[in-house]
C-alpha positions in Angstrom: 38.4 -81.0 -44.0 39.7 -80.4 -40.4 41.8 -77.6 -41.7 39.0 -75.9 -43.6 36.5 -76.4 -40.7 38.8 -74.7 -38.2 38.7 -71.5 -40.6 35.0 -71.3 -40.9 34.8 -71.8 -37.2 37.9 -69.1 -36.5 36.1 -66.4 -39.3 32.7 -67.2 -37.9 34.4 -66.3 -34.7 36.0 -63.1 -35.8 32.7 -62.4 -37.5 30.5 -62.4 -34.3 33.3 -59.6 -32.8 32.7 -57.7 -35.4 28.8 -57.4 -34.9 27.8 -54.1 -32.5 26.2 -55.2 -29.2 23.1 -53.6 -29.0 22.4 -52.3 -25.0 18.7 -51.7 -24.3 18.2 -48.4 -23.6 16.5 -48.5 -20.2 19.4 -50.2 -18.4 22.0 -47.5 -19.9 20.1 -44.7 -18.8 19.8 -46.7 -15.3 23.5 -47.7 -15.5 24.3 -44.2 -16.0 22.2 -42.5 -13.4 23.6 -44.9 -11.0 27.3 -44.0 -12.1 26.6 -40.2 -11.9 24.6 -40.6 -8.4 28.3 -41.6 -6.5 29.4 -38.8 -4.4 32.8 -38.2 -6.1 30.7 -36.3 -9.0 29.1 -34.0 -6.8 32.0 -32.7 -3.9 31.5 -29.3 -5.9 27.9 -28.9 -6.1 25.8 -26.0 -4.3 24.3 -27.5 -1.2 20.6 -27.2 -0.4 20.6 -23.5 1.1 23.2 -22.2 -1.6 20.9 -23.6 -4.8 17.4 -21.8 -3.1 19.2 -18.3 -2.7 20.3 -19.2 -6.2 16.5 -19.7 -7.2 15.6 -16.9 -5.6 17.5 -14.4 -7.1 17.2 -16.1 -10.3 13.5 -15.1 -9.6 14.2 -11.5 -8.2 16.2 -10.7 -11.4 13.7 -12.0 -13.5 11.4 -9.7 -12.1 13.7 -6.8 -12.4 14.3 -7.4 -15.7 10.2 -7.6 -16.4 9.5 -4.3 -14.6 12.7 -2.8 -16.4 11.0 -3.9 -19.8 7.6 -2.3 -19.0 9.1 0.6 -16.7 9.3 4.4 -18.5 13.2 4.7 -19.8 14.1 1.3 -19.2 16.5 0.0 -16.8 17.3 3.9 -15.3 13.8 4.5 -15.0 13.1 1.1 -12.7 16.1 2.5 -10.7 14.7 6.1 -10.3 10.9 4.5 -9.2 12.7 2.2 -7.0 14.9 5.3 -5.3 11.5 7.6 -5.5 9.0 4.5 -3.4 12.3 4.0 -1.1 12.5 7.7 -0.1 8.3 7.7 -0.1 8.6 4.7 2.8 11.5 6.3 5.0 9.3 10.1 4.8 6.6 7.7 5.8 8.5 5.8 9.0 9.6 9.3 9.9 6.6 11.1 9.7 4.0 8.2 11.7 7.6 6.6 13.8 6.8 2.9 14.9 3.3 1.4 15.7 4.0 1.0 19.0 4.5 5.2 19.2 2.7 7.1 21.7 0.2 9.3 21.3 0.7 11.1 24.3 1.6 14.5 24.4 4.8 14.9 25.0 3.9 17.4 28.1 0.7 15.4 29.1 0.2 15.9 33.1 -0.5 12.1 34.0 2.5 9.2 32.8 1.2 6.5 31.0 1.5 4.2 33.0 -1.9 3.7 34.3 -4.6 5.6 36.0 -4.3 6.3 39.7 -6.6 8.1 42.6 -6.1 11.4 44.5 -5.2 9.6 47.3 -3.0 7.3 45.7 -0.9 10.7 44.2 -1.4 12.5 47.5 0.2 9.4 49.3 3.5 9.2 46.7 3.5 13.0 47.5 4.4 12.6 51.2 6.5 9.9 50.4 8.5 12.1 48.3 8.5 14.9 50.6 9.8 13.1 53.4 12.8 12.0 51.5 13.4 15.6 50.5 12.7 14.5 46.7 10.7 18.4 46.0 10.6 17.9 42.5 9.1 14.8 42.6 6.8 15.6 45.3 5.8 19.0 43.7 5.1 16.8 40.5 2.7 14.1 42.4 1.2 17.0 44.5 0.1 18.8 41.2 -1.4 15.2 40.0 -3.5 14.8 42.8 -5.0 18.1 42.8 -6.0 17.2 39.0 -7.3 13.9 39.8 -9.2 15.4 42.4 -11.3 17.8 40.7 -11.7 15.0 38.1 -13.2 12.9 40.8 -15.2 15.3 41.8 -16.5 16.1 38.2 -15.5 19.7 38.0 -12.5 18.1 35.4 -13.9 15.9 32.4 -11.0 12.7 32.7 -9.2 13.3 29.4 -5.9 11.2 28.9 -2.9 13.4 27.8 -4.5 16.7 29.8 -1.4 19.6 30.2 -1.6 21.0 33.6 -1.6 24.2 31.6 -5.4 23.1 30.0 -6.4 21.7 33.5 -5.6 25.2 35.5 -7.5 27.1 32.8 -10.8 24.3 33.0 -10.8 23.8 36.6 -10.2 27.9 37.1 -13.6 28.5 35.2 -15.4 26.1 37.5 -13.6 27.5 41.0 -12.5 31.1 39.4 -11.6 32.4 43.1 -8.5 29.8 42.5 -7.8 30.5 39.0 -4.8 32.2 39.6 -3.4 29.9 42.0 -4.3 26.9 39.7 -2.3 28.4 36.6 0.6 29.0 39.0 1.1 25.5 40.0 0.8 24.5 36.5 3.7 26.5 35.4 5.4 25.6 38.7 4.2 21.9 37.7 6.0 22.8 33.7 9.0 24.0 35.2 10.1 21.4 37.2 9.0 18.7 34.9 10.1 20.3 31.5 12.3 23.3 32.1 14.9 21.4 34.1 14.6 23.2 37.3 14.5 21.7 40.7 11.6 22.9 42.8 12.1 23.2 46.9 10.2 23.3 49.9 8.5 26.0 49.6 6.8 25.3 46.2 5.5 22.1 47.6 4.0 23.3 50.8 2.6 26.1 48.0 0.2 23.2 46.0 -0.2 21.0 49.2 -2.2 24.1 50.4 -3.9 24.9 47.8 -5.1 21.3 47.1 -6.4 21.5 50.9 -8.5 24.6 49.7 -9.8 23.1 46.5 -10.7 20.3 48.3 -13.1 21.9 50.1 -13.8 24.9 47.5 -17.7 25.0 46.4 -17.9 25.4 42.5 -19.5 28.3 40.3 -23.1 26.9 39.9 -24.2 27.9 36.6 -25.9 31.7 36.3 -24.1 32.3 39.8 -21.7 35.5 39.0 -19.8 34.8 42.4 -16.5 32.9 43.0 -16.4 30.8 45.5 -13.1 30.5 47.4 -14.1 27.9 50.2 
């Protein structure tokens, strides 16, 4: 019968709406990624630099946490290590400075700045005593009497040599001068490190006595004599 026919069809239709459809399971997942992938899901996220601080103290406090679980007392005892290798490394930077520190005594007679002859400190000498620099000229005058005797061997070359250690060296090899020699060096300290400002005098004082050195004759060894000249 028609009647009956059209409800078997209609229950066989209502039937088959009834039945669960079954979605592979590949395509969800691929559906889903592709759904959570659009940018309206992620405005908030951490962008790239934000999640590797994130990693990295994430790592950081994971390894305070180990060293805090192994440390004596815990915790307080990672803290007081920390504090004690902390003070251990500023005693250290204090005590050695940078690496690019001098070691050139602080009153060493020749600058850093390259070595230079006699002539070439005698020169710088004039210049400064032309232009009425005494202090300058007085310091350059004393330098080339230095260099001088280093030239002429009676001074072993030594980088960061006081003038105080040169006078008392150079005054065992010309003794008639020894006296004069440590007087320039204190003349030489003076201007240099005790903040006074030398004149004309002083300056015509080493030019002088770097004439007579020049020209002195050294104590031969086993010869009781001083030589002046």
């Amino acid at each position: 019968m028609p009647g009956a026919g059209g409800t078997t069809a209609a229950r066989q239709a209502t039937g088959a709406g009834d039945i669960p459809v079954d979605t592979p399971r590949v395509p969800a997942r691929e559906a889903a990624e592709s759904e959570l992938s659009e940018p309206m899901y992620h405005e908030s996220d951490p962008n790239v630099l934000q999640r590797g601080l994130n990693h990295f103290w994430d790592w950081v406090a994971g390894v305070f946490d180990a060293a805090a679980g192994t440390a004596p007392g815990g915790p307080a005892g990672l803290a007081v290590l920390t504090l004690i290798v902390i003070g251990l490394a500023v005693a250290l930077w204090w005590r050695l400075g940078t690496p690019q520190r001098s070691s050139r005594p602080p009153d060493a007679l020749f600058e850093g700045n390259g070595p230079r002859s006699a002539a070439q400190h005698r020169a710088a000498a004039d210049a400064h005593a032309a232009a009425l620099r005494w202090t300058e000229a007085v310091q350059e005058r004393m330098r080339a009497i230095v260099r001088s005797l280093e030239e002429r061997a009676l001074l072993d070359p030594r980088p960061g040599r006081t003038a105080d250690e040169a006078a008392t060296q150079a005054g065992q090899a010309l003794p008639g001068h020894a006296t004069r020699l440590r007087s320039a060096a204190r003349d030489f300290d003076d201007v240099t490190y005790g903040g006074r400002t030398a004149g004309q005098p002083t300056y015509l004082a080493l030019s002088a006595l770097d004439t007579e050195l020049d020209e002195a004759k050294p104590l031969l060894p086993g010869d009781s004599r001083g030589a002046t000249g």
